[in-house]
N, C-alpha and C positions, 0 to 999 in steps of 0.2 A: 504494500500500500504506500504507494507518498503520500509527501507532507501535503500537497494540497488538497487532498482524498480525507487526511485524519481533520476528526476535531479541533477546535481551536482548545477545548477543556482537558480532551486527551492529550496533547500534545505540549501542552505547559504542564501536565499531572508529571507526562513523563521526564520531560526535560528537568524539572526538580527532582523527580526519583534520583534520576542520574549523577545529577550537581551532588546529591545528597551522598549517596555512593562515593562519588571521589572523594569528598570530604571525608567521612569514614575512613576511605581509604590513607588518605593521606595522615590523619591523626594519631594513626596505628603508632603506638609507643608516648602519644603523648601522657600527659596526667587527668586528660578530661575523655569524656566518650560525647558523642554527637549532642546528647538531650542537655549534657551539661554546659557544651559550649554554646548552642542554642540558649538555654536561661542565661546563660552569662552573660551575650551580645545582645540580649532585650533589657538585662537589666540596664547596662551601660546605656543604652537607648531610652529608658525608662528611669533613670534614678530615683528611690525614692518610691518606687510604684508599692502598691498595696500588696501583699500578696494573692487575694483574689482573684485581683485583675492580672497581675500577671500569668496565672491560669488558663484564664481568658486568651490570654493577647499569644500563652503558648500553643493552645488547643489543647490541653491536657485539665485532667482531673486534679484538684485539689489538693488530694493526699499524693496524687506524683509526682505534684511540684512541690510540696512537702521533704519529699524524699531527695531529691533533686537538690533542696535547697539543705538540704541538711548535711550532701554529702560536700557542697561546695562550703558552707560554713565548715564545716571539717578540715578543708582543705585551706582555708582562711582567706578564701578568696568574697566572700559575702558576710554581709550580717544583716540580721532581724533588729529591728530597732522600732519599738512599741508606738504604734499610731496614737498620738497625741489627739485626734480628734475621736480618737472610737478604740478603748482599752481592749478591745478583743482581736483588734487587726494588727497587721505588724506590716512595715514599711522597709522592702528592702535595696540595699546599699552596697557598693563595689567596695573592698575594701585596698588598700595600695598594692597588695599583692596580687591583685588581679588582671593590673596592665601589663605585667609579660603575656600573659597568657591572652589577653586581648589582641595583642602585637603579633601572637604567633597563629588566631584565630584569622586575624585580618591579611598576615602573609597569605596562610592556605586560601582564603576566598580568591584574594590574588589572580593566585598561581590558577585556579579551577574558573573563574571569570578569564583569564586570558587564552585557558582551555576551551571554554565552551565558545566563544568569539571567534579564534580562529577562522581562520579564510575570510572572516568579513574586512573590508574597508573598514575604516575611522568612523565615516557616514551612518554607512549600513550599521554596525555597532549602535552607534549614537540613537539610529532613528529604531533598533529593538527598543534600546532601552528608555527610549522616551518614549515610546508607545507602550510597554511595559509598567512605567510609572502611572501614565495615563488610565490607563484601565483598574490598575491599582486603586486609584484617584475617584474611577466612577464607580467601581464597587465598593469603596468603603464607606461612599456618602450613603449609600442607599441602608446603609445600618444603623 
C-alpha cells in the first residue's frame, strides 16, 4: 500500500510507533526507560504541573504516573512539593539533577528527528513540520 493509499491517522499512529522505537532503541543503557523520559520532558514543559494533570497530558493512569514519578524521585531527578492551593494535590518539579538527562533526552530526539527527515529538503522538512504543528493546533482547541 502507499502513503497516498494509507490514512492520514494511520500513518502518523505509525510514524510515532517508529520514532518511539528508535528512541527505545537508542536509550538502551541509559538510566531512564521511554515512560520515564517521557514524564521527565512534560515535566520540564510543565513545571510545576499538578500531578493529575500530568496524567492527563501523559495519557496514563494515575497510579502509573505514581509509579513513574516515584521511580524518578528515587532517582533525584523530581520532587513532589505539596499544592499550596488544594492539600491533597502535589505539584511536580525538575530537580538540578535532571538536566543531564534532559540534554541527553534532547540529543537522542536529535539524532531520531534528523533520522526521520532525511531525504527531505530544508522546505519540505519545514513545511511537515508546520503542518504538523498546525493540526496539532486545530485538535487541541476543539478540547
Amino acid at each position: 500500500m502507499g502513503v497516498q493509499e494509507e490514512s492520514l491517522g494511520f500513518l502518523l499512529a505509525d510514524v510515532s510507533r517508529l520514532m518511539r522505537r528508535a528512541f527505545r532503541q537508542r536509550l538502551e543503557g541509559s538510566l531512564l526507560t521511554l515512560a520515564q523520559a517521557r514524564a521527565l520532558v512534560y515535566v520540564s514543559r510543565h513545571e510545576g504541573v499538578r500531578q493529575v494533570e500530568l496524567a492527563e497530558l501523559l495519557e496514563v493512569q494515575p497510579i502509573t504516573l505514581a509509579r513513574l514519578l516515584d521511580q524518578l524521585a528515587t532517582a533525584g531527578f523530581v520532587e513532589r512539593r505539596a499544592d499550596p492551593a488544594d492539600r491533597r494535590a502535589y505539584r511536580i518539579h525538575l530537580t538540578p539533577a535532571a538536566a543531564p538527562q534532559l540534554a541527553a533526552i534532547k540529543h537522542v530526539g536529535a539524532a531520531i528527528r534528523a533520522d526521520a527527515l532525511r531525504g527531505l529538503g530544508k522546505q519540505e522538512a519545514a513545511a511537515v513540520l508546520s503542518a504538523l504543528g498546525k493540526m496539532h493546533g486545530n485538535l487541541s482547541a476543539r478540547q
